[in-house]
PyMOL Python script that loads the backbone (N, CA, C, O; Angstrom):
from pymol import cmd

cmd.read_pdbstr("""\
ATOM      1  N   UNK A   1     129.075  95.609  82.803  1.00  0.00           N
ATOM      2  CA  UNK A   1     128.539  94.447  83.476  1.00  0.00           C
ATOM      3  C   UNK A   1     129.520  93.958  84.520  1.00  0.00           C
ATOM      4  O   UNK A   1     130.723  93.773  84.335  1.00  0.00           O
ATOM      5  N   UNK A   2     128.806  93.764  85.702  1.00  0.00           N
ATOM      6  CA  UNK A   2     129.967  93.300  86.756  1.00  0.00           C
ATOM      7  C   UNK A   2     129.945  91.957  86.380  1.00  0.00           C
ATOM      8  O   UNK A   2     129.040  91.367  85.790  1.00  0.00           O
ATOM      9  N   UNK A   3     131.633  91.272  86.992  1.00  0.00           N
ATOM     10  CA  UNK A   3     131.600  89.597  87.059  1.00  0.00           C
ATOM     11  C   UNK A   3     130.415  88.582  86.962  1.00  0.00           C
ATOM     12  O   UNK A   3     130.195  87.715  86.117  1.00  0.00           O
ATOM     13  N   UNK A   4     129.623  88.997  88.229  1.00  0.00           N
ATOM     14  CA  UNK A   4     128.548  87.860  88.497  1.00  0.00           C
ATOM     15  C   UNK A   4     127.297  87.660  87.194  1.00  0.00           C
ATOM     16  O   UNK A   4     126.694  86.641  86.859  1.00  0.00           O
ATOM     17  N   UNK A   5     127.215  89.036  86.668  1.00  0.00           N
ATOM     18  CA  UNK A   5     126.682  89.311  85.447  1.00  0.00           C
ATOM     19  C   UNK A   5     126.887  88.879  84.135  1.00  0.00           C
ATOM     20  O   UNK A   5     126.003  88.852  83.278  1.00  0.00           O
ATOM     21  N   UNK A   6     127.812  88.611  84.007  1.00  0.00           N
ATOM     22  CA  UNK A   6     129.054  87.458  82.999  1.00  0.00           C
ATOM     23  C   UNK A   6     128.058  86.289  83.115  1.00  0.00           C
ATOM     24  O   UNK A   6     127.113  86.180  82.334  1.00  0.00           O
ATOM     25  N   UNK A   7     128.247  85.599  83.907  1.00  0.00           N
ATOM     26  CA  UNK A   7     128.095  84.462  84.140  1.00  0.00           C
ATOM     27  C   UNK A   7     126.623  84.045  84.335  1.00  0.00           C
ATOM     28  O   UNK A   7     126.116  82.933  84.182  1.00  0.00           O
ATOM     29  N   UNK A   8     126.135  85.059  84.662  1.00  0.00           N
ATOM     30  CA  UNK A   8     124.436  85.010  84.783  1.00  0.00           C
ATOM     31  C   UNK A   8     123.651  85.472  83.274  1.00  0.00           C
ATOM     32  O   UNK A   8     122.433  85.411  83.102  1.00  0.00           O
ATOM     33  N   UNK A   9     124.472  85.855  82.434  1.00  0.00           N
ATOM     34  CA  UNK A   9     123.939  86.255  80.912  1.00  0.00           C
ATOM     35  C   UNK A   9     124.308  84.962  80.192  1.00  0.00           C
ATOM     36  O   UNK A   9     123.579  84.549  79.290  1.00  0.00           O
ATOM     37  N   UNK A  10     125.258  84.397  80.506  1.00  0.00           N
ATOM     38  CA  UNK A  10     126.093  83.177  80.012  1.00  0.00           C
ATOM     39  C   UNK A  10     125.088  82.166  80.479  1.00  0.00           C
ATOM     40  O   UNK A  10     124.948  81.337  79.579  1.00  0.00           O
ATOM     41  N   UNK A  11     124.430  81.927  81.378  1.00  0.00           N
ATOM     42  CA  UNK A  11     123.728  80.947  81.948  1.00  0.00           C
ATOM     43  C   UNK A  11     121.976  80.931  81.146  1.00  0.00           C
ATOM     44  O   UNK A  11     121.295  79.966  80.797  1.00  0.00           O
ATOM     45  N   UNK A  12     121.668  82.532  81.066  1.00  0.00           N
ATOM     46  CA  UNK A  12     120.457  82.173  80.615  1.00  0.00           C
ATOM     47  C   UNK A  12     120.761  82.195  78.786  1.00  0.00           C
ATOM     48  O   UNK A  12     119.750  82.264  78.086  1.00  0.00           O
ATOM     49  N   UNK A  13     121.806  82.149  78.249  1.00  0.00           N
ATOM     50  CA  UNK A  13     121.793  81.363  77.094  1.00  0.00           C
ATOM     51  C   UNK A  13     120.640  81.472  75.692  1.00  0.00           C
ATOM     52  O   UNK A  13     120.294  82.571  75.258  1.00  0.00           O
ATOM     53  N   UNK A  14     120.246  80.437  75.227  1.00  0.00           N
ATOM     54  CA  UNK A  14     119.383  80.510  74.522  1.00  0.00           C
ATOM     55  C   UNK A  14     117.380  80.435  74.902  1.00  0.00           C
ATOM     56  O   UNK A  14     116.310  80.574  74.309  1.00  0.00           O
ATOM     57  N   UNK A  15     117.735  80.228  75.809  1.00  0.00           N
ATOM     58  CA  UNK A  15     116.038  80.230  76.560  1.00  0.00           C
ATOM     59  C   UNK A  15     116.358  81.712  76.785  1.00  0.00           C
ATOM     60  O   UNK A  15     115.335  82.302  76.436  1.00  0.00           O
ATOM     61  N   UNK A  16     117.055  82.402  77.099  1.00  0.00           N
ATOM     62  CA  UNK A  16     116.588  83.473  77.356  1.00  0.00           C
ATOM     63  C   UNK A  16     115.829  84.205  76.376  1.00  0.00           C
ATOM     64  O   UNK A  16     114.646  84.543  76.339  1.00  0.00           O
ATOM     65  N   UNK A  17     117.546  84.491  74.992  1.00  0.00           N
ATOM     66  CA  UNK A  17     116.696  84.941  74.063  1.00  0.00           C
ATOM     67  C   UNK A  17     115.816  84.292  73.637  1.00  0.00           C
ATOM     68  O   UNK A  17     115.321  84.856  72.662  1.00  0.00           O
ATOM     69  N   UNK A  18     115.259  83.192  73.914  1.00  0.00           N
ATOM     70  CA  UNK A  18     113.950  82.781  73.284  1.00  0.00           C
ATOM     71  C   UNK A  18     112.540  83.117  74.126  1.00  0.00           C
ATOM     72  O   UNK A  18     111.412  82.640  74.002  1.00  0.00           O
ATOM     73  N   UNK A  19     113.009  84.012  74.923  1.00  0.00           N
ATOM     74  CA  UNK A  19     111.855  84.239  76.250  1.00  0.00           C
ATOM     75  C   UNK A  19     111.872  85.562  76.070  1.00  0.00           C
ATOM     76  O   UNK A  19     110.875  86.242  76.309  1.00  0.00           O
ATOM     77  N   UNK A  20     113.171  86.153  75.564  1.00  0.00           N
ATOM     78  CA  UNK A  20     112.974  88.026  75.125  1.00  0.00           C
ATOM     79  C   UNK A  20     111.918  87.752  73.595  1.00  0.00           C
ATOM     80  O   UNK A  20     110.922  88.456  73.764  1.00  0.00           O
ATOM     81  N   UNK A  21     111.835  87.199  72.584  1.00  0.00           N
ATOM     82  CA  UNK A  21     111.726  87.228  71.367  1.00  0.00           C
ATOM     83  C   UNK A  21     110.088  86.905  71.927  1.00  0.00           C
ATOM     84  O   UNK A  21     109.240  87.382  71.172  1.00  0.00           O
ATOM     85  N   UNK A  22     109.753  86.454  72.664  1.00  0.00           N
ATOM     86  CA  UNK A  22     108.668  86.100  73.070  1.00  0.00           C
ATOM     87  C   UNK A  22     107.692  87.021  73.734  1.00  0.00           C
ATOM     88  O   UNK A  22     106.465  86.955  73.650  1.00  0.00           O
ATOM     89  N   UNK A  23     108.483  87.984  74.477  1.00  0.00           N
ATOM     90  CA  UNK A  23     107.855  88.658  75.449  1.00  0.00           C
ATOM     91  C   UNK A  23     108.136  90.258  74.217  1.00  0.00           C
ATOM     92  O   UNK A  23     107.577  91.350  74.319  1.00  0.00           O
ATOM     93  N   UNK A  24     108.737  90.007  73.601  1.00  0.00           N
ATOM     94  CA  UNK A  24     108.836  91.353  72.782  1.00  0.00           C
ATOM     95  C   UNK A  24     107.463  91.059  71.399  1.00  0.00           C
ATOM     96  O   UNK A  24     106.838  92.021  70.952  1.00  0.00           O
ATOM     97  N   UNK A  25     107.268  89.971  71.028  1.00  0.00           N
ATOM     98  CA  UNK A  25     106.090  89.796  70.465  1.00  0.00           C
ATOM     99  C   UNK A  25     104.551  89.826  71.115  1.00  0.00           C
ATOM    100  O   UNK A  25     103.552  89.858  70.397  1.00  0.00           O
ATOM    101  N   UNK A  26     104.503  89.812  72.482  1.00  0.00           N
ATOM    102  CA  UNK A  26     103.476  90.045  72.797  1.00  0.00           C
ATOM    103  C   UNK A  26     103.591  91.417  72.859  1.00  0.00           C
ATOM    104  O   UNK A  26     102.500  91.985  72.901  1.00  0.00           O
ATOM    105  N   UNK A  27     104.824  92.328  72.884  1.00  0.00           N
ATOM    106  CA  UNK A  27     104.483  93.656  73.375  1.00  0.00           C
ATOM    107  C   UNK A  27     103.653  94.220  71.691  1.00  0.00           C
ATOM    108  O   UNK A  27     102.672  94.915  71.430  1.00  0.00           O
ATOM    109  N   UNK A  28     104.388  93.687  71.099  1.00  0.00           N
ATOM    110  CA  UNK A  28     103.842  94.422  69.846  1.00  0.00           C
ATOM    111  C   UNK A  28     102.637  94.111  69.826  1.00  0.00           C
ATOM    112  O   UNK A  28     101.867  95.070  69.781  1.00  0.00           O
ATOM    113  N   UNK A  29     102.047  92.782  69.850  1.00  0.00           N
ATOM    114  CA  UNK A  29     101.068  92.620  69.554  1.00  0.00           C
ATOM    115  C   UNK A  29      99.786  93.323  70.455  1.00  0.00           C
ATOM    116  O   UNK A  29      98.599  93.376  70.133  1.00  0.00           O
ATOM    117  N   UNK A  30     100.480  93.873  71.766  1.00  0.00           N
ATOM    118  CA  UNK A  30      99.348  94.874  72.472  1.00  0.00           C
ATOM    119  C   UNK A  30      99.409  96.023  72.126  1.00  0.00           C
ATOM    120  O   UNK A  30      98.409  96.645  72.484  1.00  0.00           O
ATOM    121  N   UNK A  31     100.293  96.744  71.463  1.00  0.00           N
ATOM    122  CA  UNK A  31     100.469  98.202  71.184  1.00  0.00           C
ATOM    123  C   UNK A  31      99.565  97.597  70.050  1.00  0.00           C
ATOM    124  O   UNK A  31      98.388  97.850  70.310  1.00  0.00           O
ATOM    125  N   UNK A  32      99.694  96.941  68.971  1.00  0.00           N
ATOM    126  CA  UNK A  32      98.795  97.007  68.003  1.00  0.00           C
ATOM    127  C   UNK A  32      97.585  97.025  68.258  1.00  0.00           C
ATOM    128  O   UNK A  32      96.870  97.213  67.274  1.00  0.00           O
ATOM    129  N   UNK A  33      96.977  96.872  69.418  1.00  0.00           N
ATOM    130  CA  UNK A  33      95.648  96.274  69.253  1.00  0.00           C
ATOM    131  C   UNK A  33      95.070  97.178  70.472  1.00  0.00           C
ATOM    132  O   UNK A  33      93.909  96.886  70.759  1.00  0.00           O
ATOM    133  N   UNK A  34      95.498  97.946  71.045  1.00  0.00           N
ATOM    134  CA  UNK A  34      95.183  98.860  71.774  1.00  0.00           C
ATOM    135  C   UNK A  34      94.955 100.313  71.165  1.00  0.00           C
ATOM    136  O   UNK A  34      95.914 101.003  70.820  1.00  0.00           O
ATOM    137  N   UNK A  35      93.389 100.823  71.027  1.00  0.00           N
ATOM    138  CA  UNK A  35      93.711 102.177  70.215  1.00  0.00           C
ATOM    139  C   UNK A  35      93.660 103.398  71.404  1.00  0.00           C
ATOM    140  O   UNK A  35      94.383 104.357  71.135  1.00  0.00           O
ATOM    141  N   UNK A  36      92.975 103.481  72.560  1.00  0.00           N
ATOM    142  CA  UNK A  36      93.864 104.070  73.563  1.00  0.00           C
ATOM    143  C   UNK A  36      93.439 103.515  74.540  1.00  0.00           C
ATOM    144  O   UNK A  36      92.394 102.880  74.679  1.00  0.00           O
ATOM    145  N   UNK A  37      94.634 103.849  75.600  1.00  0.00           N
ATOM    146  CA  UNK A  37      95.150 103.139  76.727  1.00  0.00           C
ATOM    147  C   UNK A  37      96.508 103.019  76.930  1.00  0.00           C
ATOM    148  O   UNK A  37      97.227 103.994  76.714  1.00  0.00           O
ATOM    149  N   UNK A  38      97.050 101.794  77.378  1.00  0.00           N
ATOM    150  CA  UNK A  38      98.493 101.887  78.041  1.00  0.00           C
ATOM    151  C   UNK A  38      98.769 100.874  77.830  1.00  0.00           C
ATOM    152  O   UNK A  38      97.969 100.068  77.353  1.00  0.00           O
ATOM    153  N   UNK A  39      99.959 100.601  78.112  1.00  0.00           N
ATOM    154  CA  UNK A  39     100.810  99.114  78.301  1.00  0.00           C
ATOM    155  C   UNK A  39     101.953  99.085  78.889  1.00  0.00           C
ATOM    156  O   UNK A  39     102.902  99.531  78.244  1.00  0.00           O
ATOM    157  N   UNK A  40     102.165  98.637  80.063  1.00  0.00           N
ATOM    158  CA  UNK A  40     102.795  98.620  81.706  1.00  0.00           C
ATOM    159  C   UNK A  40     103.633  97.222  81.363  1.00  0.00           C
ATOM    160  O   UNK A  40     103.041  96.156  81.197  1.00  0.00           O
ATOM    161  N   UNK A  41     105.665  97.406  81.242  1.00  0.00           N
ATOM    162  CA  UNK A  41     105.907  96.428  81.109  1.00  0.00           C
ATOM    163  C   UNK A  41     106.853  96.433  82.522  1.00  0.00           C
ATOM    164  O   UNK A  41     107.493  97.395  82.948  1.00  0.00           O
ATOM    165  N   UNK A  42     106.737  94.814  83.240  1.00  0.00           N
ATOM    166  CA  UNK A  42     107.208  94.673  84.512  1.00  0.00           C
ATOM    167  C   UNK A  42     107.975  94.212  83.954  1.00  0.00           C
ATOM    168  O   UNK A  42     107.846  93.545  82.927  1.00  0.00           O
ATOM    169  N   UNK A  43     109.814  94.725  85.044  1.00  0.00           N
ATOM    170  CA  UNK A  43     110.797  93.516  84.712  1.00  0.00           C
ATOM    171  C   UNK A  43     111.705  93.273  85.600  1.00  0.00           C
ATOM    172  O   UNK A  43     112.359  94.207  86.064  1.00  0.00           O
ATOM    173  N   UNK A  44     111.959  91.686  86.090  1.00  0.00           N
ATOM    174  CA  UNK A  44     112.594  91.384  87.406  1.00  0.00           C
ATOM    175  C   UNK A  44     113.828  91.311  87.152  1.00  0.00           C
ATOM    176  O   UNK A  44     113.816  91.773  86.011  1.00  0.00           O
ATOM    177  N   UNK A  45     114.863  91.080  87.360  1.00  0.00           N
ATOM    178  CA  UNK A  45     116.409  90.795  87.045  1.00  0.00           C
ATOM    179  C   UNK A  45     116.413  90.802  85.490  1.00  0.00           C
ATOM    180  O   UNK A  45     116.353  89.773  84.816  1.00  0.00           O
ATOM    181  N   UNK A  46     116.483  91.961  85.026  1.00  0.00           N
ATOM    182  CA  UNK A  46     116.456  92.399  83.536  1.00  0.00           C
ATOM    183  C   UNK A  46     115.311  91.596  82.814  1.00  0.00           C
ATOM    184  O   UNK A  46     114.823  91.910  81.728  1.00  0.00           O
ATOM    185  N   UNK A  47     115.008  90.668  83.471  1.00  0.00           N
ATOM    186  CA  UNK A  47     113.776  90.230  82.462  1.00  0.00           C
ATOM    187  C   UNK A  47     112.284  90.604  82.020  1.00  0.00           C
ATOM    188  O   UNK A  47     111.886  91.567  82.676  1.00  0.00           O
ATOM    189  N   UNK A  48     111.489  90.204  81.246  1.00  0.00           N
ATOM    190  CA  UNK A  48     110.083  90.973  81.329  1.00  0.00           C
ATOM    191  C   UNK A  48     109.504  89.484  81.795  1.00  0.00           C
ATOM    192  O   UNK A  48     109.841  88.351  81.451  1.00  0.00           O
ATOM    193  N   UNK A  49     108.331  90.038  82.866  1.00  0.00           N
ATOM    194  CA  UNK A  49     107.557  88.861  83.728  1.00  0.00           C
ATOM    195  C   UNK A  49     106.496  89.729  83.376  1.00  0.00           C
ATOM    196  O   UNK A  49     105.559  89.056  83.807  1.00  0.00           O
ATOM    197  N   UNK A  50     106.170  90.368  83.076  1.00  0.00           N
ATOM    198  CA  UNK A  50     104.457  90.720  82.946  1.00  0.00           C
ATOM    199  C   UNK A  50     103.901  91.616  82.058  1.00  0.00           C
ATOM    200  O   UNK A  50     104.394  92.740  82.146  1.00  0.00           O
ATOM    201  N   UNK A  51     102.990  91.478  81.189  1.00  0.00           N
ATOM    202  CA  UNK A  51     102.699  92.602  80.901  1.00  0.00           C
ATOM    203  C   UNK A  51     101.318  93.090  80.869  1.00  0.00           C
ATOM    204  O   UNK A  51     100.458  92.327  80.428  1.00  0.00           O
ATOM    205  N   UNK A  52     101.032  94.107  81.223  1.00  0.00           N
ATOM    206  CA  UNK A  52      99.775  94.471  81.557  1.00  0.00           C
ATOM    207  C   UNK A  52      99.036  95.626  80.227  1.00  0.00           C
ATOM    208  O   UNK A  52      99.721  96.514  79.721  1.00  0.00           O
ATOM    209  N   UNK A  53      97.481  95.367  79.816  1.00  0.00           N
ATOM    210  CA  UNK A  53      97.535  96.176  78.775  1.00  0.00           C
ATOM    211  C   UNK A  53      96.027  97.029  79.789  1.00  0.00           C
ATOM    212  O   UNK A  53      95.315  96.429  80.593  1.00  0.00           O
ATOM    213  N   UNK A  54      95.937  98.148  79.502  1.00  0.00           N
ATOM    214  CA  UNK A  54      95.353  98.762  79.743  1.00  0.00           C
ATOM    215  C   UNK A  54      94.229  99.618  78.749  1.00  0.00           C
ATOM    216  O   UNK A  54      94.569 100.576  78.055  1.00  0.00           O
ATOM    217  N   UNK A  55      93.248  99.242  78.799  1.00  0.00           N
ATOM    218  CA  UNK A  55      92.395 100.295  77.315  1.00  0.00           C
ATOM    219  C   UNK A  55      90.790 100.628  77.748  1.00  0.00           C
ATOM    220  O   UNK A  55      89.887 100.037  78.340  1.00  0.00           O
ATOM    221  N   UNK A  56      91.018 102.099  77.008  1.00  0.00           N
ATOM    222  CA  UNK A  56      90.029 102.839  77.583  1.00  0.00           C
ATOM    223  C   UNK A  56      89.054 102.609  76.012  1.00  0.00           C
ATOM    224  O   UNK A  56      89.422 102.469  74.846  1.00  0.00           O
ATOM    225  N   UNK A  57      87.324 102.664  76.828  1.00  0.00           N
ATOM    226  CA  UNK A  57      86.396 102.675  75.295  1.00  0.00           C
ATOM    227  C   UNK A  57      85.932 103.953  75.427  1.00  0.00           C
ATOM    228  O   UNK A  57      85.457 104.472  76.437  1.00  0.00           O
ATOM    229  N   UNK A  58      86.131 104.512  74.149  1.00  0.00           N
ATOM    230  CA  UNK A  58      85.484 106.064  73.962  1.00  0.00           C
ATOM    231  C   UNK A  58      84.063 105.944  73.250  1.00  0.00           C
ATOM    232  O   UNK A  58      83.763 105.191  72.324  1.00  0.00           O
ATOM    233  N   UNK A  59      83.335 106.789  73.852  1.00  0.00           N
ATOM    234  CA  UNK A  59      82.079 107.295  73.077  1.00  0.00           C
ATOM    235  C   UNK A  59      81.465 108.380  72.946  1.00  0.00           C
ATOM    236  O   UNK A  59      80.948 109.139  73.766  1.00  0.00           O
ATOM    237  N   UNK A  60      81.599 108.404  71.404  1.00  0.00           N
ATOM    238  CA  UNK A  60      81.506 109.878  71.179  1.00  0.00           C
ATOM    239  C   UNK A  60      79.679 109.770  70.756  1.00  0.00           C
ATOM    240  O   UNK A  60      78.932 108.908  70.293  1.00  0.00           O
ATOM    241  N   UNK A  61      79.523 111.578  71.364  1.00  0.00           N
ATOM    242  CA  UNK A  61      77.996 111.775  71.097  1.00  0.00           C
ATOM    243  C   UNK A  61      77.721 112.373  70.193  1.00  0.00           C
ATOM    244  O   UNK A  61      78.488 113.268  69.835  1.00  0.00           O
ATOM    245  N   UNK A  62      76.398 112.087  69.401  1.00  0.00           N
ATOM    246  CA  UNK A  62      75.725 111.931  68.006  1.00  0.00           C
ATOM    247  C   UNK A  62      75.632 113.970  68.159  1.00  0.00           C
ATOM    248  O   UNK A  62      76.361 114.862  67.728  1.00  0.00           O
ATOM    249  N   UNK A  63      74.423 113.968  68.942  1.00  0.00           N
ATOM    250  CA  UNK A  63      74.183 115.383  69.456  1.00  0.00           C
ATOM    251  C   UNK A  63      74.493 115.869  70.457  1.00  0.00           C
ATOM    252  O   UNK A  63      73.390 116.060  70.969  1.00  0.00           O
ATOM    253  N   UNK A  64      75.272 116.254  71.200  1.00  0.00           N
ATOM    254  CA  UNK A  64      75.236 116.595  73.093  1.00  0.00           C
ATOM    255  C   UNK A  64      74.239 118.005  72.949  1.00  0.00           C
ATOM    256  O   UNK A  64      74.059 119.001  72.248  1.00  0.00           O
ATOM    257  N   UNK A  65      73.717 117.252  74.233  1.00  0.00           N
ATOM    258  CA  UNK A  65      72.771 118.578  74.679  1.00  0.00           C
ATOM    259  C   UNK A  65      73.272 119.227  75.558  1.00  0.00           C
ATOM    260  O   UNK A  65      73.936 118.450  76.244  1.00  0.00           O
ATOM    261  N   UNK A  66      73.349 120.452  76.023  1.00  0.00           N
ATOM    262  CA  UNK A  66      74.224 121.393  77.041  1.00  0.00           C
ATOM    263  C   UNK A  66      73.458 120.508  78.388  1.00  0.00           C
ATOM    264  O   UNK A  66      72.249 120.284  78.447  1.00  0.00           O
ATOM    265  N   UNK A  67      74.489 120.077  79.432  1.00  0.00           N
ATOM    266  CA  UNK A  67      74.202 119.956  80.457  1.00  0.00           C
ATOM    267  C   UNK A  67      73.404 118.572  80.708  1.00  0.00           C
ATOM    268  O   UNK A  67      73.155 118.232  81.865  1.00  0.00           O
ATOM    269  N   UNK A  68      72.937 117.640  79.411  1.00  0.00           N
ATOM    270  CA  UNK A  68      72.310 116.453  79.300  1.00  0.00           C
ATOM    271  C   UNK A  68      73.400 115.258  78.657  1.00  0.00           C
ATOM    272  O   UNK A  68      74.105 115.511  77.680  1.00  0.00           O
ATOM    273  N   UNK A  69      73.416 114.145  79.245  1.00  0.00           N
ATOM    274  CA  UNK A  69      74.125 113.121  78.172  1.00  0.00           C
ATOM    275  C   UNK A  69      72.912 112.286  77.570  1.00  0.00           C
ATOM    276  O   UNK A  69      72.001 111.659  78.110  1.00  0.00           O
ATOM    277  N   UNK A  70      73.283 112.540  76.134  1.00  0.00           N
ATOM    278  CA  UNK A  70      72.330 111.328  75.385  1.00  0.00           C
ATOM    279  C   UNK A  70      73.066 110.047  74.963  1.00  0.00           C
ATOM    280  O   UNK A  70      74.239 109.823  74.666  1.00  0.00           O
ATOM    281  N   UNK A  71      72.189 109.443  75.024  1.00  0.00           N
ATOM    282  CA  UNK A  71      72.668 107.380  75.750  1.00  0.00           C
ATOM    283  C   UNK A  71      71.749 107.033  74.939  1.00  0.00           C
ATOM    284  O   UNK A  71      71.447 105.846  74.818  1.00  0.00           O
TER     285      UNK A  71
END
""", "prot")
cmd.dss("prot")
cmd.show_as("cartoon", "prot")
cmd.util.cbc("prot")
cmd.orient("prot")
């Protein structure tokens, strides 16, 4: 960690970790609840500012007919 980094970890203190503990509980809570898809985590000056969940719905077919989808 350079100097300025000292002092900028020192500054965000206890809000920080209370803003990691925060942003690490939403992550879980989207991996849990996502059965497929993604989850895209943004982060600005070491921090997490966003997180994006991404999920795909599958549907699977009863019978497929060659060359027909049944709906």
């Amino acid at each position: 960690m350079r100097l300025g980094e000292d002092r900028k970890a020192e500054a965000i203190g206890a809000d920080g970790d209370e803003m990691l503990e925060r942003a690490m509980g939403e992550i879980l809570r989207s991996i849990r609840n996502v059965r497929f898809g993604s989850i895209e985590i943004t982060i600005h000056d070491s921090r997490v500012v966003q997180i994006e969940k991404k999920e795909k719905v599958r549907f699977a077919l009863a019978h497929p007919v060659k060359g027909r989808l049944n709906l």
